[in-house]
N, C-alpha and C positions, 0 to 999 in steps of 0.2 A: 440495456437494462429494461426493465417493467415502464419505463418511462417511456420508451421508445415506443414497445406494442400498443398505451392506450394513446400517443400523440399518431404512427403511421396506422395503424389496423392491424390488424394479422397479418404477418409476414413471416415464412417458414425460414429463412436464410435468421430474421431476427429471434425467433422461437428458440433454434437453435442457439443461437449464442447466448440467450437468458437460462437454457435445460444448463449446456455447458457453465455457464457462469457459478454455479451451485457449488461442485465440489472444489473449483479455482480459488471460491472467497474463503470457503473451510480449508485450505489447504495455505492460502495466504493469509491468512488471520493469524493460522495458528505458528508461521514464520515467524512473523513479523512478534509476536508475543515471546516466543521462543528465543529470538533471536535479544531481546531485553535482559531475558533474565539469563543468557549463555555470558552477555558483555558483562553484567553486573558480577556474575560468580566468580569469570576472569579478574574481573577488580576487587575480589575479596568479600561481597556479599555474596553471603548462603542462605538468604529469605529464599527467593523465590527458587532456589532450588530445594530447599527441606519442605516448601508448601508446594510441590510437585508440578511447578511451572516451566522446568525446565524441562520441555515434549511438547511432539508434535501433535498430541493428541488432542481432537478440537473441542471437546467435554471439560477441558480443564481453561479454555481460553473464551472461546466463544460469550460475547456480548449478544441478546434475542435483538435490543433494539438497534444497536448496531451492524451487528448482521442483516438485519431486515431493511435498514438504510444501505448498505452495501448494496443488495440487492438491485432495491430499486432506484439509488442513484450513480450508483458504481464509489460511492464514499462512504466509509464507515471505518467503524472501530471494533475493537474487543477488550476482556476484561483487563485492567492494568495490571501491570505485574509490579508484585509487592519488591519496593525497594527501600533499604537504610543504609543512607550517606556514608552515616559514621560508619560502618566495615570498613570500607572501602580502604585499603590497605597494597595498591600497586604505587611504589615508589614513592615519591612525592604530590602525586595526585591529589588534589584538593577535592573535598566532596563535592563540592558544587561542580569543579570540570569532570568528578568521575560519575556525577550523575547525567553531565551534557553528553557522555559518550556513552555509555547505557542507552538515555534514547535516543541517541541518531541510530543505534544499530538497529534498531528497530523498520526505520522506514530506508536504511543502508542495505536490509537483506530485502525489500521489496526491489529498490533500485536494481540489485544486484540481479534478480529473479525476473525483474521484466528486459533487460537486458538478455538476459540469456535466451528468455523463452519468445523473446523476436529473429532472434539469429535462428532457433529452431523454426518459426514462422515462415520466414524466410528461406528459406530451403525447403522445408514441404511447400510451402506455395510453386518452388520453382519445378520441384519434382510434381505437383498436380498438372501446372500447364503442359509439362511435356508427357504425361499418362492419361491427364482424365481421370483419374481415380478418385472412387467414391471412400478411400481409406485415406488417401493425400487429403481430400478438402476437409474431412474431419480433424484430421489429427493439423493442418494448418487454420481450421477456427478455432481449435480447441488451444494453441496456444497462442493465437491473435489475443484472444480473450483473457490469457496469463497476462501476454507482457503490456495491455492496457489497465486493466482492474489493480495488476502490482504498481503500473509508474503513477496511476488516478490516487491508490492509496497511499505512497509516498509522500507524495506530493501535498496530502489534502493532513497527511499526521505530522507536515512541519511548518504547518501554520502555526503560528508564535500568540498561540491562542490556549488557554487550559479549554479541554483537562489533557490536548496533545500534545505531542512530543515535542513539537516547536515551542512549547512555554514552558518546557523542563530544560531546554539549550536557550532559551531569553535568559533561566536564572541566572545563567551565568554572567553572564553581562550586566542586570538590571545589578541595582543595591538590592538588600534581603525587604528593606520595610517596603519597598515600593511593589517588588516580586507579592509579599506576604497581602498587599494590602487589594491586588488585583485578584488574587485566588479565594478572596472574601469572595466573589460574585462569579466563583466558577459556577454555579447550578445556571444563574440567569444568562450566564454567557453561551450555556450548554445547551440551551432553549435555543435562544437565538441562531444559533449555528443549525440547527437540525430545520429551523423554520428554512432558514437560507438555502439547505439544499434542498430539502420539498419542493419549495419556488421557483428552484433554481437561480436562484441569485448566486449563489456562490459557487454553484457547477459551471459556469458561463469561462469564470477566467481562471478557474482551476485547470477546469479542462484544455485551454487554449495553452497551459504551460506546459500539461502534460501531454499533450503533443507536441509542443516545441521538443523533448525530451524525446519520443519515438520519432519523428525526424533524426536525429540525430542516430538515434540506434540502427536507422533506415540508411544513413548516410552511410554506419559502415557498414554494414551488409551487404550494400551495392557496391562499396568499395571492393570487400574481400572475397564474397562469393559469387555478384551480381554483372561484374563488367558495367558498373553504371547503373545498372535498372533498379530506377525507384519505384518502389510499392507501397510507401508512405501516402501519398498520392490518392489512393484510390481508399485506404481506411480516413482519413481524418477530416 
């Protein structure tokens, strides 16, 4: 990210992955939002599908400052997608668990998306080493860059923190007064968090998990396509 070019210098391998990184974060924002208001409809809310959230279109999702913290720390957000509890009308589902499954699906299609687009990594990587292609090492930074920026945003929208998605899956667990009485100081918490990743104080062991997580994606890739060979190794 931008973090990277002012701490090493100019670096065209890292240029690259910041030009690439652009249409990744609009393309996973606008997933990841999409994918809220697709779970919510599923359970019987039609907000965020009649206020035209459900697309992939990134004019209807896209957060400037969050976006702009994507960018330059690989963590951000976008706009929340409008949800009400009471629809919620799948089965016996309780609002508060059919609001904890609305947001996991959110950083469930990042998950999902950085998974996939390592296994693609993975293969154009292996296909560059055996051509030399200047079309292979593109198309394997270009989704290096997917399936880290989607497992970084996962990761970073289920901290059990508002205004994330991990403090819409705490409600369910907390009692309501105690939940109601912490989202009093969502703006100051929201401060503090944005100060944390400028700093990096909170990139540090974010990031350290979500590489535990491409490891793992790394593990089967070497498994199914690799005969062994790890490449985790040499990104993390």
């Amino acid at each position: 990210m931008l973090t990277q070019l002012f701490r090493y210098g100019f670096d065209k391998d890292i240029l690259i992955q910041v030009l690439l990184s652009i249409p990744v974060i609009i393309f996973s924002l606008s997933i990841h939002e999409c994918a809220h208001a697709v779970a919510a409809n599923a359970l019987g809310d039609r907000t965020a599908r009649n206020m035209g959230r459900m697309t992939l279109n990134p004019l209807k999702h896209l957060d400037p400052v969050g976006t702009l913290l994507m960018l330059i720390c690989g963590f951000g957000w976008a706009k929340p997608v409008p949800i009400n509890a009471r629809n919620f009308r799948y089965g016996k589902l309780s609002p508060k668990w059919g609001m904890a499954v609305s947001a996991l699906a959110g950083p469930f299609s990042n998950l999902l998306l950085g998974f996939i687009s390592y296994q693609i990594f993975y293969l154009s990587c292996l296909q560059y080493f055996e051509t030399n292609s200047d079309f292979w090492l593109i198309v394997y930074m270009l989704f290096l860059v997917f399936a880290t920026l989607n497992t970084y945003l996962a990761i970073f929208n289920l901290l059990p923190i508002p205004p994330l998605d991990g403090s819409r899956i705490l409600f369910t667990f907390l009692p309501a007064r105690y939940y109601f009485e912490i989202m009093k100081y969502e703006r100051y918490i929201s401060i503090i968090v944005m100060v944390l990743l400028v700093s990096g104080g909170l990139s540090r062991p974010l990031s350290a998990v979500s590489g535990g997580l491409i490891k793992l994606y790394d593990m089967f890739a070497s498994a199914v396509y690799g005969k062994g060979i790890s490449l985790a190794r040499f990104i993390i």
